[in-house]
PyMOL Python script that loads the backbone (N, CA, C, O; Angstrom):
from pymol import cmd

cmd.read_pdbstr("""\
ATOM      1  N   UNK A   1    -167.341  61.362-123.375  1.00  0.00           N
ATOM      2  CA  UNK A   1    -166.299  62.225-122.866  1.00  0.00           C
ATOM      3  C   UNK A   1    -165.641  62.968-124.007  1.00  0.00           C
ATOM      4  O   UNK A   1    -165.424  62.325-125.034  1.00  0.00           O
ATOM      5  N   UNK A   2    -165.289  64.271-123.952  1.00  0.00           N
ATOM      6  CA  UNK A   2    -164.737  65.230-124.490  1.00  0.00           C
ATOM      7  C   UNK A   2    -163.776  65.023-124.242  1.00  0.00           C
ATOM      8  O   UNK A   2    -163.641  64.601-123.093  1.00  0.00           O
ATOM      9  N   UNK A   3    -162.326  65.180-125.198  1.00  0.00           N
ATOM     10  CA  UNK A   3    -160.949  64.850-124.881  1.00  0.00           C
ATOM     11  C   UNK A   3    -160.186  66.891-125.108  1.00  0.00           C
ATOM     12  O   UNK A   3    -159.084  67.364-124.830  1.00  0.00           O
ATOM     13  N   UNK A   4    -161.374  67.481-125.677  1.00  0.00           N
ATOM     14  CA  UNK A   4    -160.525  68.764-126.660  1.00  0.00           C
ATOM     15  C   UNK A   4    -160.403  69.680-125.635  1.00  0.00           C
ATOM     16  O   UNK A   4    -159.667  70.575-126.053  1.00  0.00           O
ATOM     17  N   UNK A   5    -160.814  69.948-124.310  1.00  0.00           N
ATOM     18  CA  UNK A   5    -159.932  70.465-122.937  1.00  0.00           C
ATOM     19  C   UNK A   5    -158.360  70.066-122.782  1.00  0.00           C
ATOM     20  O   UNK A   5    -157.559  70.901-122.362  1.00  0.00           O
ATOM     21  N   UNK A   6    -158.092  69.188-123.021  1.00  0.00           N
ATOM     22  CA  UNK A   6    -156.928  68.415-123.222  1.00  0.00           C
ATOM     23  C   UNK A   6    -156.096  68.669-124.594  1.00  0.00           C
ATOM     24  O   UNK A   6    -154.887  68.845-124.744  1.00  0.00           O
ATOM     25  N   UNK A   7    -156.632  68.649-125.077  1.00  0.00           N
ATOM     26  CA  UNK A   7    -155.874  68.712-126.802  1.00  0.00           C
ATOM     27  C   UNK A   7    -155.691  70.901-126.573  1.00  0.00           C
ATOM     28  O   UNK A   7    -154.722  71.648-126.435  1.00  0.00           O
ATOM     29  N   UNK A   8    -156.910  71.076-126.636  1.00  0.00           N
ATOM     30  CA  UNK A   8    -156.373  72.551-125.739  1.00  0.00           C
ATOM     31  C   UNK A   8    -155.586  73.190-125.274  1.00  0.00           C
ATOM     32  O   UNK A   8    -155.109  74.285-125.573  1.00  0.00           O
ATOM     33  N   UNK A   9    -155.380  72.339-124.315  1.00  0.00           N
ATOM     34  CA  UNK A   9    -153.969  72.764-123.140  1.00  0.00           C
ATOM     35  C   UNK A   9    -152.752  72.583-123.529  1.00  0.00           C
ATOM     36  O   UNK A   9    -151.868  73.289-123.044  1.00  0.00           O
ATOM     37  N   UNK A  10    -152.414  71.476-124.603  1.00  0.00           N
ATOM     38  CA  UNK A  10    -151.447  70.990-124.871  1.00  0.00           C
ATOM     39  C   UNK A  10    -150.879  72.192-126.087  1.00  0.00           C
ATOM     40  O   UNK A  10    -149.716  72.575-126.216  1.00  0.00           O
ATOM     41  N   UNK A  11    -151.915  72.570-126.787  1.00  0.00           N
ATOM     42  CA  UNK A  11    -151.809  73.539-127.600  1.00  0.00           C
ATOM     43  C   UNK A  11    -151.243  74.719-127.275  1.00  0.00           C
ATOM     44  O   UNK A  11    -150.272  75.325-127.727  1.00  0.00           O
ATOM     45  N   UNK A  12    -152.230  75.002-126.174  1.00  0.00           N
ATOM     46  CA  UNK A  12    -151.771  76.282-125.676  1.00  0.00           C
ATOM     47  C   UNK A  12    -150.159  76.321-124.730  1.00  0.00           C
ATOM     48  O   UNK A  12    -149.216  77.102-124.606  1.00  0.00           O
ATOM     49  N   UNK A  13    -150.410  75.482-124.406  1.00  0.00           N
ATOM     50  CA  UNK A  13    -148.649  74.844-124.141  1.00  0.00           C
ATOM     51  C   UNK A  13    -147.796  74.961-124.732  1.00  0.00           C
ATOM     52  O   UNK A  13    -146.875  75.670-124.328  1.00  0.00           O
ATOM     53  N   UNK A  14    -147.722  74.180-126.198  1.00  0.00           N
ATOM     54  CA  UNK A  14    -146.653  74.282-127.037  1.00  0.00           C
ATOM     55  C   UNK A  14    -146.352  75.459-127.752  1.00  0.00           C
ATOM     56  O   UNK A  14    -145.167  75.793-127.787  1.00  0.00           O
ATOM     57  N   UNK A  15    -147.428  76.350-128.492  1.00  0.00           N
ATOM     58  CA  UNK A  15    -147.700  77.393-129.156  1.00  0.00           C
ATOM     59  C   UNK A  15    -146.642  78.347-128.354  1.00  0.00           C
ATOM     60  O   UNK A  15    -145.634  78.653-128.991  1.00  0.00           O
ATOM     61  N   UNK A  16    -146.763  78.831-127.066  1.00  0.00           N
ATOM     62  CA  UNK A  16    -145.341  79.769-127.244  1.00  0.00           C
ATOM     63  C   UNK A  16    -143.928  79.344-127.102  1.00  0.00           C
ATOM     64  O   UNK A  16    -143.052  80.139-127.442  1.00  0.00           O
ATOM     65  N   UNK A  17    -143.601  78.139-126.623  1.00  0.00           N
ATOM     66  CA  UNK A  17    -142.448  77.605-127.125  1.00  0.00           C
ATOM     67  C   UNK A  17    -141.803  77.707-128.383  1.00  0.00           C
ATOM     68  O   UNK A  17    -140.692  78.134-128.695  1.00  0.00           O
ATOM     69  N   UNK A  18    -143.193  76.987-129.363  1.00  0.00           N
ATOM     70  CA  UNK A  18    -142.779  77.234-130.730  1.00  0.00           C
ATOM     71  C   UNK A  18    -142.015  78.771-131.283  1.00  0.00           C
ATOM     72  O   UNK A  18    -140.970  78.964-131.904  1.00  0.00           O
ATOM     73  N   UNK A  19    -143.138  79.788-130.704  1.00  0.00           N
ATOM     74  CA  UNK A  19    -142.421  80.862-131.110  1.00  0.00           C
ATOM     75  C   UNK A  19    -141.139  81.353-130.662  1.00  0.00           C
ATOM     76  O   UNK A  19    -140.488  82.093-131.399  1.00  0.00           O
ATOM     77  N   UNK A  20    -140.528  80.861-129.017  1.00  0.00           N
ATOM     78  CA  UNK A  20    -139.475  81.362-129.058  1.00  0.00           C
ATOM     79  C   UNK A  20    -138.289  80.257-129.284  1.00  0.00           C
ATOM     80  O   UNK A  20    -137.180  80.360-128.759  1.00  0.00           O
ATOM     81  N   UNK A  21    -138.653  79.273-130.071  1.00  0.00           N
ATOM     82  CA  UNK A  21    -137.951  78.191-130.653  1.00  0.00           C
ATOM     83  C   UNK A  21    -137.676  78.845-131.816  1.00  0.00           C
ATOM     84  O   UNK A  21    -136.516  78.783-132.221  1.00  0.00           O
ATOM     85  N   UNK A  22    -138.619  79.561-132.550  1.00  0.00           N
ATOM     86  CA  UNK A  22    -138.430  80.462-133.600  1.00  0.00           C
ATOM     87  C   UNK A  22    -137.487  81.521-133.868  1.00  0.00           C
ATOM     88  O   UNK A  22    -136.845  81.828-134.872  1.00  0.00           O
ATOM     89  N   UNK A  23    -137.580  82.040-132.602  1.00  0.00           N
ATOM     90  CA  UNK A  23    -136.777  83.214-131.888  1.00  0.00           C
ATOM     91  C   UNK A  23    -134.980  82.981-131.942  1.00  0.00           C
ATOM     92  O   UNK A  23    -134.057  83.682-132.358  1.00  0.00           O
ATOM     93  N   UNK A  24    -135.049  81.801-131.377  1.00  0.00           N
ATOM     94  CA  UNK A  24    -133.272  81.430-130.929  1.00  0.00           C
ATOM     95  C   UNK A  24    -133.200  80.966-131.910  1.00  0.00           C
ATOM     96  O   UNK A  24    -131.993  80.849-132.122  1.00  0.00           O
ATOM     97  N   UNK A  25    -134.177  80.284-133.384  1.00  0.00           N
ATOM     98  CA  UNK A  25    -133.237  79.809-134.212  1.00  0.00           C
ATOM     99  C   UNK A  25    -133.018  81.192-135.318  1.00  0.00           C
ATOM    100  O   UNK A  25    -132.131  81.263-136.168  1.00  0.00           O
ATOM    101  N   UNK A  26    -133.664  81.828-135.150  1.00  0.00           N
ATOM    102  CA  UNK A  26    -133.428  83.412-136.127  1.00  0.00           C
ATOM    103  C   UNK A  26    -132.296  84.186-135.582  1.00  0.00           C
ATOM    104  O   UNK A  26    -131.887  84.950-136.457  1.00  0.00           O
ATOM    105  N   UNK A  27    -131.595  84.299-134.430  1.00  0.00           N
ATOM    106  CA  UNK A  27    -131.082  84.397-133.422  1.00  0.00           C
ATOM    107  C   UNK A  27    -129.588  84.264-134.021  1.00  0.00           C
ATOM    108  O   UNK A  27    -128.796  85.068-134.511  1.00  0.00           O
ATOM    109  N   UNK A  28    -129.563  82.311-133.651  1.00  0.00           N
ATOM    110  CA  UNK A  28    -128.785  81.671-134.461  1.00  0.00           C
ATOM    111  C   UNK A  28    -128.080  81.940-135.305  1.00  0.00           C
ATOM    112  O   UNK A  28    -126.879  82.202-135.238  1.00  0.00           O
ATOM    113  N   UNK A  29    -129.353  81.871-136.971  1.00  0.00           N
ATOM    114  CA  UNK A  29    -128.959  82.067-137.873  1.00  0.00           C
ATOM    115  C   UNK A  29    -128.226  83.692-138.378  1.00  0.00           C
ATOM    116  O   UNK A  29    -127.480  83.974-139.316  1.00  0.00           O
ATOM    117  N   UNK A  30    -128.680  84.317-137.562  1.00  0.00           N
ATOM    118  CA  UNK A  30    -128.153  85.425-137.711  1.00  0.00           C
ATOM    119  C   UNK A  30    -126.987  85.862-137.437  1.00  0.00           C
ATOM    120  O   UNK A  30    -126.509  86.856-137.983  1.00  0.00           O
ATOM    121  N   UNK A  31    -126.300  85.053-136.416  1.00  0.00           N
ATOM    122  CA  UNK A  31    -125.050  84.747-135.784  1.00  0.00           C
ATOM    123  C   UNK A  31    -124.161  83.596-136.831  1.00  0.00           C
ATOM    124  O   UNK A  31    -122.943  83.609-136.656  1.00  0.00           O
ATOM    125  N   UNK A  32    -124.575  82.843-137.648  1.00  0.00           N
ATOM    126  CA  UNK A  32    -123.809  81.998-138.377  1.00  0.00           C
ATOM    127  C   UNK A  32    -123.964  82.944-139.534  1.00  0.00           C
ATOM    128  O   UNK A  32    -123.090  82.606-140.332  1.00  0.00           O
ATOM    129  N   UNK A  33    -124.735  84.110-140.100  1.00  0.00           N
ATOM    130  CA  UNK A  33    -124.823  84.894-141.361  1.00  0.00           C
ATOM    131  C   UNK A  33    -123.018  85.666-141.433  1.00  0.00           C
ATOM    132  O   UNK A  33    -122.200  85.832-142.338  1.00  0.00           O
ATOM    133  N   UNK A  34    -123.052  85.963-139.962  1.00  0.00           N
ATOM    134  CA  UNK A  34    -121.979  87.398-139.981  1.00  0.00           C
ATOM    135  C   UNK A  34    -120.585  86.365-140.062  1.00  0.00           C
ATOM    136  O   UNK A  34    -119.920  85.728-139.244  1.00  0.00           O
ATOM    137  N   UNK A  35    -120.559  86.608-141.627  1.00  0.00           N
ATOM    138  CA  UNK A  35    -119.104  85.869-141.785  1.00  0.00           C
ATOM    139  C   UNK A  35    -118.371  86.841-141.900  1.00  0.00           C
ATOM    140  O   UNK A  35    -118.496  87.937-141.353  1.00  0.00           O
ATOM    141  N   UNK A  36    -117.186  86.320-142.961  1.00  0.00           N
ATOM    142  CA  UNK A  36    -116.043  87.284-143.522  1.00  0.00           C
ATOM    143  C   UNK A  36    -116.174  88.156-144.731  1.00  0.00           C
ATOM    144  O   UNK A  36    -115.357  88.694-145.478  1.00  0.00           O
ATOM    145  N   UNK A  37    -117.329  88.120-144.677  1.00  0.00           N
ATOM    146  CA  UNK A  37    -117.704  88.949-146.021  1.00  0.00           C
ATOM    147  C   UNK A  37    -118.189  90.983-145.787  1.00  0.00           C
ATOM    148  O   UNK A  37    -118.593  91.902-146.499  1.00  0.00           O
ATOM    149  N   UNK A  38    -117.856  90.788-144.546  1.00  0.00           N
ATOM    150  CA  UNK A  38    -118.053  92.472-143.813  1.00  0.00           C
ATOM    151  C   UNK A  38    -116.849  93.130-144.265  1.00  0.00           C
ATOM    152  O   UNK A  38    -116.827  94.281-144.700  1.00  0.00           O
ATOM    153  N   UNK A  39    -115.629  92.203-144.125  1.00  0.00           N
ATOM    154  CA  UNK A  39    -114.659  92.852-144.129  1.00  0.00           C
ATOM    155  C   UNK A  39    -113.081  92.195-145.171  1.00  0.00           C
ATOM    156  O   UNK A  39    -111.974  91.808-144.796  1.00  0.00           O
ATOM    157  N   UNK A  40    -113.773  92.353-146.697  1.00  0.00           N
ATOM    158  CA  UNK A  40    -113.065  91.699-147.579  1.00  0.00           C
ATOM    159  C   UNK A  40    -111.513  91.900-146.845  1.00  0.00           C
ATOM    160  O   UNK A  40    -111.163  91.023-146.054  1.00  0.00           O
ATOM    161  N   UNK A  41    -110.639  92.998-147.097  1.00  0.00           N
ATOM    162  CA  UNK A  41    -109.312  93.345-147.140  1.00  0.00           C
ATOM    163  C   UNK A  41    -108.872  92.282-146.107  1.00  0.00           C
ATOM    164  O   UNK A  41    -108.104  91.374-146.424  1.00  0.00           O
ATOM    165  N   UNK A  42    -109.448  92.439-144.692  1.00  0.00           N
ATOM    166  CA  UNK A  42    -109.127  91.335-143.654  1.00  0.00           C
ATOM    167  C   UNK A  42    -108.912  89.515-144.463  1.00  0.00           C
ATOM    168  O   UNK A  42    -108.504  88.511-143.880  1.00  0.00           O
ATOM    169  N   UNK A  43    -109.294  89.620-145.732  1.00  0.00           N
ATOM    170  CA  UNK A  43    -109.133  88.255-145.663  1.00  0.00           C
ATOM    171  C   UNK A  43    -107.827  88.028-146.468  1.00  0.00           C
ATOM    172  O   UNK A  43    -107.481  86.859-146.640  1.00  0.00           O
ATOM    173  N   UNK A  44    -106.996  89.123-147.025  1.00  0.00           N
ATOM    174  CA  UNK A  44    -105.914  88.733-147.494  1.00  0.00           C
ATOM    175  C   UNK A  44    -105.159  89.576-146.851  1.00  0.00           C
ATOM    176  O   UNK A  44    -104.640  90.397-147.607  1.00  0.00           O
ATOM    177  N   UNK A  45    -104.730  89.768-145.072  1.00  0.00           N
ATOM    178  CA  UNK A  45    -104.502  90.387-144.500  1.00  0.00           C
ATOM    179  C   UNK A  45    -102.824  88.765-144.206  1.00  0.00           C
ATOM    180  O   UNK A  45    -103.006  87.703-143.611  1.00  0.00           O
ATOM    181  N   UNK A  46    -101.700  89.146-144.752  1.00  0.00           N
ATOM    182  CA  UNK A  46    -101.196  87.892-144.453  1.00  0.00           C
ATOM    183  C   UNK A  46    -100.468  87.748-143.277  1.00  0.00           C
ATOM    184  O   UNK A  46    -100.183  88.890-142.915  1.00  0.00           O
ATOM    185  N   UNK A  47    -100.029  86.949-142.509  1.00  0.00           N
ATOM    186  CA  UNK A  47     -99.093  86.492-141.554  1.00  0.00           C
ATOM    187  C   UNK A  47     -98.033  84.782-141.365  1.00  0.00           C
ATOM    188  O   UNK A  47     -97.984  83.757-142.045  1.00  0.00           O
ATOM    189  N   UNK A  48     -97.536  85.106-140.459  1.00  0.00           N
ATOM    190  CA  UNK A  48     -97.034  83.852-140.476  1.00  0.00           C
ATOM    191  C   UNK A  48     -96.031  83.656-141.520  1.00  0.00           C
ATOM    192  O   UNK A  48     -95.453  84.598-142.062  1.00  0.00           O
ATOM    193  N   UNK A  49     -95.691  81.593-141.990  1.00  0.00           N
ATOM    194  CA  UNK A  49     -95.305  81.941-143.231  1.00  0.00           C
ATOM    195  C   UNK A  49     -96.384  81.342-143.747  1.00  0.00           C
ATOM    196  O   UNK A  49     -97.020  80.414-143.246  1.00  0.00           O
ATOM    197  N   UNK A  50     -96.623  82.029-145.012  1.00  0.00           N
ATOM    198  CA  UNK A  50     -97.835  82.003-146.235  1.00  0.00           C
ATOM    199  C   UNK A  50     -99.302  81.720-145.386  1.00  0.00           C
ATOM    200  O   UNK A  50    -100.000  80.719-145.547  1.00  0.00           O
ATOM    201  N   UNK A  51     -99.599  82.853-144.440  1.00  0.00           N
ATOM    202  CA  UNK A  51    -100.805  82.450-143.556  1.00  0.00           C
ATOM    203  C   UNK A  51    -101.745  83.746-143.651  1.00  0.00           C
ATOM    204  O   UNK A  51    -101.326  84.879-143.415  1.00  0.00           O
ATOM    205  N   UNK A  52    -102.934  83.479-143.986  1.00  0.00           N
ATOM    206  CA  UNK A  52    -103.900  84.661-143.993  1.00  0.00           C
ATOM    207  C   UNK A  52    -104.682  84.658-142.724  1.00  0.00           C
ATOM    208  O   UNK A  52    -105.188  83.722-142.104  1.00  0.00           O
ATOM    209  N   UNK A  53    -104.659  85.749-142.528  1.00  0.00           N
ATOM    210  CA  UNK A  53    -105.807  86.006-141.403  1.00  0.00           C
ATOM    211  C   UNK A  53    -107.428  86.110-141.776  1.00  0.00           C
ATOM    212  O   UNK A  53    -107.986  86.807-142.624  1.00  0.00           O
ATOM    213  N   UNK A  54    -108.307  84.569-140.236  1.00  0.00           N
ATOM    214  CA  UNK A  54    -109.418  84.734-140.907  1.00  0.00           C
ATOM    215  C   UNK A  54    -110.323  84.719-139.264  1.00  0.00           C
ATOM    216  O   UNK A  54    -109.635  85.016-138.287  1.00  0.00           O
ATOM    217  N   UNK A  55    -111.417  84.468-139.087  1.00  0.00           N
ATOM    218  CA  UNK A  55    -112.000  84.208-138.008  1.00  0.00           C
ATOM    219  C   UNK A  55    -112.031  82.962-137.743  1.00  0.00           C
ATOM    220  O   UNK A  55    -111.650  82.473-136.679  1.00  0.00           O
ATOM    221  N   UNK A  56    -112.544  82.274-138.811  1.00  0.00           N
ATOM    222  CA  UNK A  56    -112.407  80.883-138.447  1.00  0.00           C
ATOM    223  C   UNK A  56    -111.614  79.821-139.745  1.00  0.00           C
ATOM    224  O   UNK A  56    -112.228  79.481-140.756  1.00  0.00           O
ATOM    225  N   UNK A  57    -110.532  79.516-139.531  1.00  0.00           N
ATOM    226  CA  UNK A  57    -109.898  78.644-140.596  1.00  0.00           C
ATOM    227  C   UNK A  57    -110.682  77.293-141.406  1.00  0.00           C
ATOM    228  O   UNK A  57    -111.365  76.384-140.933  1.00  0.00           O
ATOM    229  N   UNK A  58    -110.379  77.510-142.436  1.00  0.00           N
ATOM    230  CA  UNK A  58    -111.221  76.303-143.739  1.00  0.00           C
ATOM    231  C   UNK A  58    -110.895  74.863-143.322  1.00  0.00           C
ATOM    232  O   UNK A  58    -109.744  74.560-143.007  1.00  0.00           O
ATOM    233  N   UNK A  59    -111.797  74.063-143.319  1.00  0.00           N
ATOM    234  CA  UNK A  59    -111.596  72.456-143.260  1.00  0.00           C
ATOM    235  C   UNK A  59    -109.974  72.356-143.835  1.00  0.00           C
ATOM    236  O   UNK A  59    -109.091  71.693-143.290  1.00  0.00           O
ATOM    237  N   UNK A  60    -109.831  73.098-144.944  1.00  0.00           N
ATOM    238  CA  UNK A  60    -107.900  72.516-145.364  1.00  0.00           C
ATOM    239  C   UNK A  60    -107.099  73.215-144.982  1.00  0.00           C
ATOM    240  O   UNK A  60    -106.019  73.404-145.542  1.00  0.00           O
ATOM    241  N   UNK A  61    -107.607  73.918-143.588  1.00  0.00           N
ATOM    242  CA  UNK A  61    -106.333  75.102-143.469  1.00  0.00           C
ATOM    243  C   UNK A  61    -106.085  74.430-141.511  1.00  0.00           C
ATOM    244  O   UNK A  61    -106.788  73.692-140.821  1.00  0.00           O
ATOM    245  N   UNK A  62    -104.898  75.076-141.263  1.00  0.00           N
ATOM    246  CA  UNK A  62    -104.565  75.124-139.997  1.00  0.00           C
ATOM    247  C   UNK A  62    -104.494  76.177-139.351  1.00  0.00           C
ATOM    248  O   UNK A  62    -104.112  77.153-139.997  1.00  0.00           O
ATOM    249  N   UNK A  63    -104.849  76.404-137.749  1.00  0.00           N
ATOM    250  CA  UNK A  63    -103.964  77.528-137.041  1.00  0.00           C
ATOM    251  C   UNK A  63    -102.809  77.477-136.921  1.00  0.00           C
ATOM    252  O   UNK A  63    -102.295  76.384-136.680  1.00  0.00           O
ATOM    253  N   UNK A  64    -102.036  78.609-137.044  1.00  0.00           N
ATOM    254  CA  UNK A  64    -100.684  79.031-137.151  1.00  0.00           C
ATOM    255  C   UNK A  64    -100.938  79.511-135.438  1.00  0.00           C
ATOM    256  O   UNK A  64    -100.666  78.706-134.546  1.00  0.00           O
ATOM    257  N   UNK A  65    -101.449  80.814-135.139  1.00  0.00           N
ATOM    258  CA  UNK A  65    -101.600  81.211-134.138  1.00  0.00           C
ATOM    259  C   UNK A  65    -102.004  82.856-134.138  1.00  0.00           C
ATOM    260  O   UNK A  65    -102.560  83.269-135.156  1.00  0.00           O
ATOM    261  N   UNK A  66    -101.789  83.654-133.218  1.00  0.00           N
ATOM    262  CA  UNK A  66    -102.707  84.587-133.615  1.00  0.00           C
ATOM    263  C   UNK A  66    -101.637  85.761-134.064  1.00  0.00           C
ATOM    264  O   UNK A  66    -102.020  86.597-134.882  1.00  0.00           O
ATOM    265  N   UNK A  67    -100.570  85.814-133.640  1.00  0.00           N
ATOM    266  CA  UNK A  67     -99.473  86.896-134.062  1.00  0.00           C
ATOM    267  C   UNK A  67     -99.518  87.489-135.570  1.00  0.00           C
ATOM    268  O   UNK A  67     -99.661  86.930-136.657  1.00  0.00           O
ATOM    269  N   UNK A  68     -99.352  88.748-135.228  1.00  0.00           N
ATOM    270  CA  UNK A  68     -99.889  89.124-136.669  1.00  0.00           C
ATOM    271  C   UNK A  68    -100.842  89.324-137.054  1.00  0.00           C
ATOM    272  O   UNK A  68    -100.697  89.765-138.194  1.00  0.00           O
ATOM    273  N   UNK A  69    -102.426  89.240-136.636  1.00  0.00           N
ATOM    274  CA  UNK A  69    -103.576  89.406-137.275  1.00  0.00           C
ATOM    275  C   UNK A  69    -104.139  90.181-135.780  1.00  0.00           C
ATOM    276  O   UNK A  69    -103.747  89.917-134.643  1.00  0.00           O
ATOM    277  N   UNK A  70    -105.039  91.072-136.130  1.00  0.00           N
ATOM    278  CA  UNK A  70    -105.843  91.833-135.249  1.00  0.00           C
ATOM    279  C   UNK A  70    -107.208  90.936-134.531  1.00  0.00           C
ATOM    280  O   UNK A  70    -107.721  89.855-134.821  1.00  0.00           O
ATOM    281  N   UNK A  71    -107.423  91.705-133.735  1.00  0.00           N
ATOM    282  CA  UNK A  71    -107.718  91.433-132.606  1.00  0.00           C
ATOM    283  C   UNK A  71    -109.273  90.144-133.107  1.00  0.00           C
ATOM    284  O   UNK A  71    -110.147  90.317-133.956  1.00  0.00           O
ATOM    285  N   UNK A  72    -109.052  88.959-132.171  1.00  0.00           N
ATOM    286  CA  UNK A  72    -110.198  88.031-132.860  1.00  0.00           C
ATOM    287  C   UNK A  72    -110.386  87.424-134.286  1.00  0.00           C
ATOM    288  O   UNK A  72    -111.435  87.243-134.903  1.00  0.00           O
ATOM    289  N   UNK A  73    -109.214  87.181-134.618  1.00  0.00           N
ATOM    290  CA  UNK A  73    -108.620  87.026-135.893  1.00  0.00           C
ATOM    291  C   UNK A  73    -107.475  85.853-135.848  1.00  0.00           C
ATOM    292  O   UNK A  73    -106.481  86.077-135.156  1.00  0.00           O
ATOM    293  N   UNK A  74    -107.564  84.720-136.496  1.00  0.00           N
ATOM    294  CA  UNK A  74    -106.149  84.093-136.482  1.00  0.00           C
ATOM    295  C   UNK A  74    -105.234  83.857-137.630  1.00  0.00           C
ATOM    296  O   UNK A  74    -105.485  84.333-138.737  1.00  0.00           O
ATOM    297  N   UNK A  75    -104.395  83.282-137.443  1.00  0.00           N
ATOM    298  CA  UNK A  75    -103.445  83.253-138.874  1.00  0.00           C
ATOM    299  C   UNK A  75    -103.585  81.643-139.190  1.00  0.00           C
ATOM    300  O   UNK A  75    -103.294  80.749-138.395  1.00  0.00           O
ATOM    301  N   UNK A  76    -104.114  81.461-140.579  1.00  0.00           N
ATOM    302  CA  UNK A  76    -104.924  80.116-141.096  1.00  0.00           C
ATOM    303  C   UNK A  76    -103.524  79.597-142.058  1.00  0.00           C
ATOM    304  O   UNK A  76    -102.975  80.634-142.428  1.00  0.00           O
ATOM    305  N   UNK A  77    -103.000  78.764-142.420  1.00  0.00           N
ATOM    306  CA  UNK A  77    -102.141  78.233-143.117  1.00  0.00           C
ATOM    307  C   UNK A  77    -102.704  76.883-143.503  1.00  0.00           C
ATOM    308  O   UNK A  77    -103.050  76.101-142.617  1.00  0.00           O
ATOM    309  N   UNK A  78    -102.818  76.555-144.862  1.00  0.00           N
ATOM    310  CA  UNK A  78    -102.676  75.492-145.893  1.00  0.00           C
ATOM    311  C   UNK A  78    -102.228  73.829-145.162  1.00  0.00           C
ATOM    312  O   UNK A  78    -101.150  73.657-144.593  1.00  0.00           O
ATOM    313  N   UNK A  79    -103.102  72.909-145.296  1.00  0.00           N
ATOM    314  CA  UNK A  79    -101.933  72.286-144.862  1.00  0.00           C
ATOM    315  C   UNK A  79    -101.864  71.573-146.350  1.00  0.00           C
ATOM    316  O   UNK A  79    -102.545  71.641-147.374  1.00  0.00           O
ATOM    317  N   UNK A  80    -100.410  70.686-145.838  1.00  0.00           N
ATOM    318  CA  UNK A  80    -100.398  69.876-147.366  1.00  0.00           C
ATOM    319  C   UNK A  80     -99.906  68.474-147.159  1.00  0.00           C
ATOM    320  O   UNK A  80     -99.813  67.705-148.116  1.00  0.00           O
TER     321      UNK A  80
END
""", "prot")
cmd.dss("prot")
cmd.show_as("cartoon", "prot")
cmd.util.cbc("prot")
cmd.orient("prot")
């Protein structure tokens, strides 16, 4: 008995998954690329007290809230 009808199918099975597994992770990564680096000035754009506006605040920073920073943007403050 021949098993490679089988090994075949399975191939031909997985093979376009793979590629659009490929797809969503290029996708992805392309979506985690677009940081804050498009738009330097925005990052010392300040609010709050002593709070910069960012998209997404640093492991040592907090939300303040969004007042003060444009649209999709929040105000990040220090904690201490």
């Amino acid at each position: 008995m021949k098993h490679q009808p089988v090994s075949n199918s399975v191939r031909a099975y997985w093979h376009p998954n793979m590629k659009g597994l490929g797809l969503v992770l290029l996708v992805l990564l392309l979506m985690f690329a677009d940081g804050e680096e498009k738009d330097p000035v925005m990052q010392y754009w300040t609010c709050g007290y002593r709070g910069l506006c960012r998209r997404f605040c640093y492991a040592q920073e907090y939300i303040i809230g969004h007042h003060g920073c444009p649209r999709r943007y929040r105000c990040c403050a220090m904690r201490f």
